[in-house]
VOGUSE-846732 format. One record per residue (C-alpha): x, y, z; residue in three letters; residue number from 1. Coordinates in steps of 0.02 Angstrom, whole numbers, always signed. Layout:
R     c1     c2     c3 rest  nr
R      X      Y      Z  ALA NUM
...
***
This chain:
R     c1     c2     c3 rest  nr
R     +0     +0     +0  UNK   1
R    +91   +166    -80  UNK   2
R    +93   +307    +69  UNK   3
R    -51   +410    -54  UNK   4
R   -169   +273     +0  UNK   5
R   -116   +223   +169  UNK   6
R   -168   +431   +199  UNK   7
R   -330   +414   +103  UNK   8
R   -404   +267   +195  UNK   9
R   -315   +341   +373  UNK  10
R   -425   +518   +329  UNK  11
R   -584   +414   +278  UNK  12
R   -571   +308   +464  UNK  13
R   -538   +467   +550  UNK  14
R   -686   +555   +478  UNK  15
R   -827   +429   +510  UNK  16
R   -862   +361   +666  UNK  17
R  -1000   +250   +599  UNK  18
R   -909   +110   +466  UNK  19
R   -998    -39   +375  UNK  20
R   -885   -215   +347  UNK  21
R   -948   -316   +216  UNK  22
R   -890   -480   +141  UNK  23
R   -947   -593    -11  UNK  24
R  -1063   -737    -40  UNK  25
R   -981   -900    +46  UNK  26
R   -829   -817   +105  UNK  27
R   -675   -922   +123  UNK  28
R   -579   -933   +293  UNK  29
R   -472   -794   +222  UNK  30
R   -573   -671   +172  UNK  31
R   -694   -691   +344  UNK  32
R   -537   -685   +462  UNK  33
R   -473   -536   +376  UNK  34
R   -645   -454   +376  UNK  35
R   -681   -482   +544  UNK  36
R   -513   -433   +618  UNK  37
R   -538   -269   +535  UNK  38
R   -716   -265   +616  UNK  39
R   -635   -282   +778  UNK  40
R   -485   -188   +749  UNK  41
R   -597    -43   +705  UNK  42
R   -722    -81   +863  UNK  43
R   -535    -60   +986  UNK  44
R   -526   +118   +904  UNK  45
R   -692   +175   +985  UNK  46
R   -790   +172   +809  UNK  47
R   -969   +100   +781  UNK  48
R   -940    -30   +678  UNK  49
R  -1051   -160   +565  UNK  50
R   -998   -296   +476  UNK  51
R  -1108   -385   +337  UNK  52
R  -1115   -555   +245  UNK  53
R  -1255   -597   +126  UNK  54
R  -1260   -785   +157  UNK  55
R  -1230   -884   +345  UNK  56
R  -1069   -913   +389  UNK  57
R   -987  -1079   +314  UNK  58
R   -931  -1220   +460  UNK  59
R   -750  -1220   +428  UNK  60
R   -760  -1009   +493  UNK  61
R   -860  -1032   +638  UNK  62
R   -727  -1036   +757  UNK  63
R   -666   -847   +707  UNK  64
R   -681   -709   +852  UNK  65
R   -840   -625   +819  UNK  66
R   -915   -721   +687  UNK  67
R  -1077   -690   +802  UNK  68
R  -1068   -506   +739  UNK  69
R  -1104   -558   +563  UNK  70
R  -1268   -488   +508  UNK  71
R  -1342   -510   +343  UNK  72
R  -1365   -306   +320  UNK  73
R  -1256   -143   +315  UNK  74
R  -1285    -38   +452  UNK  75
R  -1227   +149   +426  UNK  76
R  -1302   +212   +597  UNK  77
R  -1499   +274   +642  UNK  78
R  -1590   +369   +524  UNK  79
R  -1743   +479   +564  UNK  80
R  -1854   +402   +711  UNK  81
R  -2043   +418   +649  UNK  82
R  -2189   +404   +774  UNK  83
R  -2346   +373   +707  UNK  84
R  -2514   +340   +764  UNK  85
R  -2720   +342   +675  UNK  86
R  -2793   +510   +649  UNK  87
R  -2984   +585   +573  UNK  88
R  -2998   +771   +556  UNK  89
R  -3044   +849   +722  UNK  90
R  -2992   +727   +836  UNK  91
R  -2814   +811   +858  UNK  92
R  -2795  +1002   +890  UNK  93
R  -2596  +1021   +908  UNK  94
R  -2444   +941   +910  UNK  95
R  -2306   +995  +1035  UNK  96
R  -2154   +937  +1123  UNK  97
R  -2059   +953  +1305  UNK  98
R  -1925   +951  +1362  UNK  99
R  -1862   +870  +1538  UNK 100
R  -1735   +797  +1632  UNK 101
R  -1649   +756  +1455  UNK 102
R  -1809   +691  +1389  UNK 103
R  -1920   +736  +1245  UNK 104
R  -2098   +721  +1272  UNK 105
R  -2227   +734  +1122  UNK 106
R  -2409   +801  +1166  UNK 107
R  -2533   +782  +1048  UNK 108
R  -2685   +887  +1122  UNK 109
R  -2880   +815  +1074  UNK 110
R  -2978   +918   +961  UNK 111
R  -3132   +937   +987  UNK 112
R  -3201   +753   +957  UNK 113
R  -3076   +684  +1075  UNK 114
R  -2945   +538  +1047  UNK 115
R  -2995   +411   +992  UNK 116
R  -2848   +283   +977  UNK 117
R  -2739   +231  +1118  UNK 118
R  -2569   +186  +1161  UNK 119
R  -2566    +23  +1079  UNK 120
R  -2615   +108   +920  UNK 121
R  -2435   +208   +927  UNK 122
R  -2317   +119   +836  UNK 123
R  -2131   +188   +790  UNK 124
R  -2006   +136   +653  UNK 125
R  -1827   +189   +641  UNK 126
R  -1725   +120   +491  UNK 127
R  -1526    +98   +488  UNK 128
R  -1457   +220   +333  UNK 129
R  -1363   +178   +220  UNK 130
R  -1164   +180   +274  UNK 131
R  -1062   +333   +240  UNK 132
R   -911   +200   +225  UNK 133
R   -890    +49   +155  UNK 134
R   -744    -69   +161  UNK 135
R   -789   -224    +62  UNK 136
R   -654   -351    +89  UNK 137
R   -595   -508    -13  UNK 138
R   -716   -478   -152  UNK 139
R   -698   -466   -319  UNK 140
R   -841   -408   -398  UNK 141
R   -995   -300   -296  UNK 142
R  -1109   -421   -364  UNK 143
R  -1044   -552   -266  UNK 144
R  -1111   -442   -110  UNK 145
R  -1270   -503   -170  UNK 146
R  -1448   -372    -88  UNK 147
R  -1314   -311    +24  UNK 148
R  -1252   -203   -124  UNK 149
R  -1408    -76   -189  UNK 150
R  -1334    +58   -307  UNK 151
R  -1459   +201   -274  UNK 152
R  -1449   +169    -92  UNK 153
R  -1262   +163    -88  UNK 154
R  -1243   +328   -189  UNK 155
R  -1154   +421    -69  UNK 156
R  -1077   +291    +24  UNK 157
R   -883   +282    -10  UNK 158
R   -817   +138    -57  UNK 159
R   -628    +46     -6  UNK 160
R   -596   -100    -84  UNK 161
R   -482   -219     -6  UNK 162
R   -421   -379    -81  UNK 163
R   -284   -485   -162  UNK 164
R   -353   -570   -330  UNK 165
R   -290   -531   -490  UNK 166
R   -466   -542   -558  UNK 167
R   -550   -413   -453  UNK 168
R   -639   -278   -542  UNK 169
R   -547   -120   -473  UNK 170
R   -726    -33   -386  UNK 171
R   -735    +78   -255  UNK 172
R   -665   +243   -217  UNK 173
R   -519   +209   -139  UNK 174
R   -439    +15   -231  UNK 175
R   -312    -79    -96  UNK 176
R   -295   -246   -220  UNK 177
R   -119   -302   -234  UNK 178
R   -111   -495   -302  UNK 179
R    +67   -511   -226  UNK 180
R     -1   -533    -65  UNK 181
R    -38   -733    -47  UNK 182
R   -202   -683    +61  UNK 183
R   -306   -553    +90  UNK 184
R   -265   -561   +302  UNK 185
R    -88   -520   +270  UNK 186
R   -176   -372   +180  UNK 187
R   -261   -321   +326  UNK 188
R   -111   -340   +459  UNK 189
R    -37   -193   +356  UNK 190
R   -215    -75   +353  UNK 191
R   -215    -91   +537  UNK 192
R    -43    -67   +580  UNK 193
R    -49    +86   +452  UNK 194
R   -194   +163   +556  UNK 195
R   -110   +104   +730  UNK 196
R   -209    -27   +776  UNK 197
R   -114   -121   +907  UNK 198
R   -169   -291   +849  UNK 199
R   -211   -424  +1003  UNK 200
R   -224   -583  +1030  UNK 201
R   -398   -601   +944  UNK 202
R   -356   -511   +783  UNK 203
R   -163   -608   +767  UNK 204
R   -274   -798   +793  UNK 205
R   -391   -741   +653  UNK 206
R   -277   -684   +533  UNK 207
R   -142   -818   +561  UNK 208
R   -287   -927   +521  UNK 209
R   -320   -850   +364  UNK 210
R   -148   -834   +305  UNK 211
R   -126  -1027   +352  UNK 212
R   -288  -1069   +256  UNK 213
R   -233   -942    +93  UNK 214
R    -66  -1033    +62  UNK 215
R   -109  -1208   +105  UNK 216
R     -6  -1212   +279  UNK 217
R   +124  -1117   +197  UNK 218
R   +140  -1252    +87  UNK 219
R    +83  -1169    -76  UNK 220
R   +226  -1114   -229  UNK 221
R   +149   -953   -221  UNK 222
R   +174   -900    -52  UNK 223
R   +225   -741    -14  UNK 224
R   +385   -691    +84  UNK 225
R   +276   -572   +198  UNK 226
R   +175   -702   +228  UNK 227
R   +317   -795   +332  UNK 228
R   +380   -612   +415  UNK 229
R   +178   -574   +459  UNK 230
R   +151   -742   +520  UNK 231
R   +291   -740   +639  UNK 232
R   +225   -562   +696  UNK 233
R    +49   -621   +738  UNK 234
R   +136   -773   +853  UNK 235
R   +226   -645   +947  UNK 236
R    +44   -574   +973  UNK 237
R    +23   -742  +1036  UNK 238
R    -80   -837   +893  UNK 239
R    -18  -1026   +869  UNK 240
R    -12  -1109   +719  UNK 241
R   -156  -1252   +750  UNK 242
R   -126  -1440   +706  UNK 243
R   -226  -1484   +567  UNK 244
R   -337  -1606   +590  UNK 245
R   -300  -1794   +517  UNK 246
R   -422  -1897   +461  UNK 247
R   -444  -2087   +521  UNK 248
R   -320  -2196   +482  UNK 249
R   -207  -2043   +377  UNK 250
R    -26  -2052   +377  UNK 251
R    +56  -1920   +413  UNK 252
R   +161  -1874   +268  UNK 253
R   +171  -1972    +81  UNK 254
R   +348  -2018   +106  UNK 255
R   +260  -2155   +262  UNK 256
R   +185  -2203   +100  UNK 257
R   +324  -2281    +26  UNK 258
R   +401  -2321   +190  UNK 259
R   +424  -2495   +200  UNK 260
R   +354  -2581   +373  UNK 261
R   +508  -2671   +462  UNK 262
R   +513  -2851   +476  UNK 263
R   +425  -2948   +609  UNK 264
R   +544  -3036   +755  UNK 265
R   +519  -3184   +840  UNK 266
R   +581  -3286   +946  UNK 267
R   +586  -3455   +865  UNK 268
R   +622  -3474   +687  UNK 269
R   +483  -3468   +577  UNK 270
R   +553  -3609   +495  UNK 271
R   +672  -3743   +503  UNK 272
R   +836  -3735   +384  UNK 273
R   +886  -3898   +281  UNK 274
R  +1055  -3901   +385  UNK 275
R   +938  -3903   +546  UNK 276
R   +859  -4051   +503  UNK 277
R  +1012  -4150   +418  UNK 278
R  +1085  -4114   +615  UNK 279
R   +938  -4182   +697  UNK 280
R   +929  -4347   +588  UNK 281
R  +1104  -4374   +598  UNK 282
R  +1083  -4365   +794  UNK 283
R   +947  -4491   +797  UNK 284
R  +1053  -4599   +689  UNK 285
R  +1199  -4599   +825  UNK 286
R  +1102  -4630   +957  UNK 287
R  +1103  -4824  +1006  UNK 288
R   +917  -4926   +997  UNK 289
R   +855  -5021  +1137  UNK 290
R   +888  -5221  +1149  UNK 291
R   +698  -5252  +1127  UNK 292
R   +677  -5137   +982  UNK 293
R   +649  -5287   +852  UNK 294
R   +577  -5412   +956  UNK 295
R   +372  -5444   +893  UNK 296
R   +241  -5377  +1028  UNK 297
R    +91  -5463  +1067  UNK 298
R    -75  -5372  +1124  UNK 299
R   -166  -5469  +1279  UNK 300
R   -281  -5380  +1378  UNK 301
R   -207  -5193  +1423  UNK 302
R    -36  -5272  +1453  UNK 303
R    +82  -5272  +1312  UNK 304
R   +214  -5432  +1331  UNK 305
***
């Protein structure tokens, strides 16, 4: 990120206290992790923040710090609070409002036909606006945002646009897309530390996690060299690299594959050699009969004579 746009987005924080999130259909681990450490890196600064996701959260993200924030609208902050309640001509005279102990009280005085609703007729809506800023992260394309993205409601909202695929469309007023970066959290590490965001222990689990998942445990020809120097920045925030998970029965690397499985020991021989047995015969050869040994036998009774 060139200095020209590291200012830019530092202005556009600094100016608006109320900031919308906002993430893609089906998000990857990546692209969530990132988007929600910015969500909370933005919360530790004291702004009101909302983050956005057009579909539910996927399994394999679910154990992210504050996935439980993800809502499936922007937020931009409260709009005008209307109060509204039946009316026929002459039942209300005025209209008027107090003021006291830091409260504002609305009177409606009867006309002369007198009320004729009551207080469960009085109903009140208040609608979020639409988001002075928008930082839509590790998408591509704003139609991927899905009913989260309304052109004429968006209008005036302004627009950053934070990711790291060569095939995203350039939108937004302010474009942070730099395909060198191996994943979008190692992105993200660098927005906050530009706006001095001390990162914790929450944001460094979440984006190790994404970084982890983006380059295939680090594991992927296209891993970036700042994704080794962030990595070993968010463990001194004290993430840890997880051990993956192995499924039944998986070896744990292909060279156990080919690993041939050492020969079984006994403690006999499995089998007799042909020297063995020439010994043994030759032994019972040498070794004298008894005088009787030719003599014929004859069976009587149980006695043998």
């Amino acid at each position: 990120m060139d200095s020209f746009t590291s200012q830019r987005v530092q202005e556009l924080v600094s100016k608006h206290e109320a900031i919308a999130i906002a993430t893609g259909t089906n998000p990857n681990l990546d692209s969530m992790a990132a988007t929600l450490s910015l969500y909370l890196g933005l919360s530790k600064m004291g702004k009101k923040v909302s983050v956005a996701c057009p579909t539910d959260p996927l399994v394999e993200v679910s154990s992210l710090v504050g996935i439980n924030r993800v809502k499936k609208q922007l937020a931009g902050g409260a709009a005008d609070l209307a109060v509204s309640f039946p009316y026929q001509e002459g039942s209300i005279e005025k209209v008027s409002y107090t003021l006291e102990n830091g409260r504002l009280n609305i009177i409606v005085k009867a006309g002369s036909s007198g009320l004729y609703f009551s207080e469960k007729d009085v109903t009140y809506t208040q609608a979020d606006s639409a988001p002075k800023l928008l930082l839509i992260v590790g998408t591509p394309r704003l139609s991927d945002l899905g009913p989260l993205f309304n052109a004429d409601t968006l209008k005036e909202t302004v627009i950053v646009n934070i990711d790291n695929k060569s095939e995203n469309q350039g939108f937004g007023e302010v474009v942070l897309v730099s395909p060198e970066f191996s994943s979008v959290s190692e992105q993200v590490v660098r927005l906050l530390q530009s706006l001095a965001i001390d990162i914790d222990i929450d944001m460094a689990q979440n984006l190790l996690s994404g970084i982890h998942f983006a380059t295939s445990n680090f594991q992927h020809p296209k891993t970036s060299a700042s994704a080794f120097e962030i990595a070993g920045f968010l463990m001194r925030k004290g993430a840890i690299r997880k051990k993956e998970e192995k499924a039944e029965g998986q070896k744990g690397s292909i060279d156990a594959l080919f690993t041939p499985s050492p020969a079984p020991s006994f403690s006999q021989p499995f089998r007799e050699t042909t020297s063995s047995v020439a010994q043994k015969h030759e032994a019972v050869e040498e070794k004298e009969a008894p005088p009787d040994w030719l003599t014929p036998k004859i069976y009587k009774g149980s006695t043998i004579v």
